[in-house]
N, C-alpha and C positions, 0 to 999 in steps of 0.2 A: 507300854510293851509294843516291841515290834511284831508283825503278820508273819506267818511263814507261808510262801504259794511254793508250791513242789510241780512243775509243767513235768507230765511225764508220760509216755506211749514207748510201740517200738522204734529201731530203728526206721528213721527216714520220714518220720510222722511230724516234721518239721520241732523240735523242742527247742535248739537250739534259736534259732530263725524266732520263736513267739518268746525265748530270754530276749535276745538283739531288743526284737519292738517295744517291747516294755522297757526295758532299759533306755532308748531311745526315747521312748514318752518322756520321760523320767528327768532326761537330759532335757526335752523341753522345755521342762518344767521348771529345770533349773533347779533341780533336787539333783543332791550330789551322793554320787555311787562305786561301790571299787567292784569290780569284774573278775572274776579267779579261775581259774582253769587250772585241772590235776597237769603237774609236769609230764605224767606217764604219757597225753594224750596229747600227740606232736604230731597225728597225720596231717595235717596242711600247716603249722606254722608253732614254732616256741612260744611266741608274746603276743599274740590274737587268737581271738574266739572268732573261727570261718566255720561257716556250715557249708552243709553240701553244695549250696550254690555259688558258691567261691565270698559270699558276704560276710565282713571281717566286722570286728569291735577290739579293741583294746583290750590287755587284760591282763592279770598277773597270774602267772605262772608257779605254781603252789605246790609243794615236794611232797607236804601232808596237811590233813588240817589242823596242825599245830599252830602252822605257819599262816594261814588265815586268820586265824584270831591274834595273831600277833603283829601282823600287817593293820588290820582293823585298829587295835590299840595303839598303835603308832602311829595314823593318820589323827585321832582322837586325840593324844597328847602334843601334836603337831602344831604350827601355827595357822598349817589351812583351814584347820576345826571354825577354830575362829571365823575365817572368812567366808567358807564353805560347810557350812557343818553337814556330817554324814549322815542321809537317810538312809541309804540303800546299801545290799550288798548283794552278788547277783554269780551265783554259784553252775557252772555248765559241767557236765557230766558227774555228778555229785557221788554217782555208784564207785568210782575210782577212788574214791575214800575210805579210812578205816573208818569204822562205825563209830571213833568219838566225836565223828562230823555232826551227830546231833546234838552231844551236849554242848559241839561251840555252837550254832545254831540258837542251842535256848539261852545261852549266854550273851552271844549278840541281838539276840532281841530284846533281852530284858537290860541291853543296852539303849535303848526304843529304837533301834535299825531294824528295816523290814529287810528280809533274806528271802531270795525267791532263788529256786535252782530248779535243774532240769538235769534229770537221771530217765536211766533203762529202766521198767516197770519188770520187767522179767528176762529171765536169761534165753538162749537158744533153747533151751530143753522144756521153755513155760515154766518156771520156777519164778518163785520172788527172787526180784537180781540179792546179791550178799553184796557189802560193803567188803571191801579188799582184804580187812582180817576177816574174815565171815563170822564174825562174832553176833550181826545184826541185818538187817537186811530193809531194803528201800520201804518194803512195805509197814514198818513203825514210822521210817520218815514221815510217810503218807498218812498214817494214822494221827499222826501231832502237829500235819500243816492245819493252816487255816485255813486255805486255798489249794484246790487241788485241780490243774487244768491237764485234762484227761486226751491227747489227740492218737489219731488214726491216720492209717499211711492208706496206700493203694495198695493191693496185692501184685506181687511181679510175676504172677504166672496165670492168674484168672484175672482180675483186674477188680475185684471184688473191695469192699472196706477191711483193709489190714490192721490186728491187733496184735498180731505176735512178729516175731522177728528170728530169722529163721538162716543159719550160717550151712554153707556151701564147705564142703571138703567134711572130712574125718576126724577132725580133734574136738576134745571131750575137754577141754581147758574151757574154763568158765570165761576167763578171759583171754581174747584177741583183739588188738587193735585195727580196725580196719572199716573199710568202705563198701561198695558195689563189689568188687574181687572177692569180697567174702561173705556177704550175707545181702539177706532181700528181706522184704516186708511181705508178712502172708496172711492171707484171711485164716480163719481156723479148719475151715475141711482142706486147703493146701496147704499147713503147717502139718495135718494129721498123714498124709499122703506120704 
């Protein structure tokens, strides 16, 4: 059976950036991996995974997780398998999914591929983030990885150790797509503020 490591914190707590490294290990390794990213989440680029510091990877651009488990099976049935066989599969902003992102999950693991992804731990409001139908939410994710790499940001207004993630303006929508323009990292007496 494959691992599941679930990297997750607020905004800006570097998740993306500790996927990259690992994935990059991985590549040293010469262990072979497909990279996925939700289509929804197009702020710096369609066909790479860039984190805030402009540091890109490759990566396939995924409309739903239907289509990750179908990409996976098809690299499987391919003739790279042969040459390249697939350990890895390496999931960025996992929350932008519908919640049957876990049954693919336990599906390609019991594939023997380790899946490792990096989602929002909770929404603006301190809530478990919901998976895009809100049917389920990160925190079962969390519950059924094997690995759970827990990071912390800087607070943008005290400079304090940041655990929550804390959006600028009026809107009450669970989700917005954005950067610094719309949200900061807060310790918790400046998310309570």
């Amino acid at each position: 059976m494959g691992k599941i490591t679930i990297v997750t914190g607020p905004m800006f707590s570097g998740k993306t950036t500790e996927l990259q490294r690992i994935q990059s290990r991985e590549e040293i390794a010469k262990r072979k991996s497909l990279f996925f990213k939700p289509q929804i989440d197009d702020r710096y680029s369609e066909k790479n995974v860039i984190n805030h510091n402009g540091h890109k990877a490759e990566a396939i651009s995924a409309f739903d997780s239907q289509e990750i488990l179908y990409k996976v099976k098809e690299y499987l049935n391919s003739e790279n398998q042969k040459q390249e066989p697939l350990i890895n599969v390496f999931i960025d902003e996992i929350q932008f999914f519908n919640s049957i992102i876990i049954d693919i999950i336990k599906e390609i693991t019991s594939l023997d591929i380790n899946v490792y992804c990096s989602g929002l731990n909770q929404t603006f409001e301190g809530k478990p983030f919901p998976f895009k139908d809100k049917k389920d939410h990160i925190g079962t994710l969390m519950a059924l990885s094997d690995f759970i790499i827990h990071l912390d940001a800087v607070c943008n207004k005290c400079g304090e150790v940041a655990t929550k993630t804390y959006r600028t303006g009026d809107s009450k929508e669970t989700v917005i797509i954005g950067g610094t323009e719309k949200y900061q990292a807060r310790c918790i007496k400046c998310f309570m503020d």
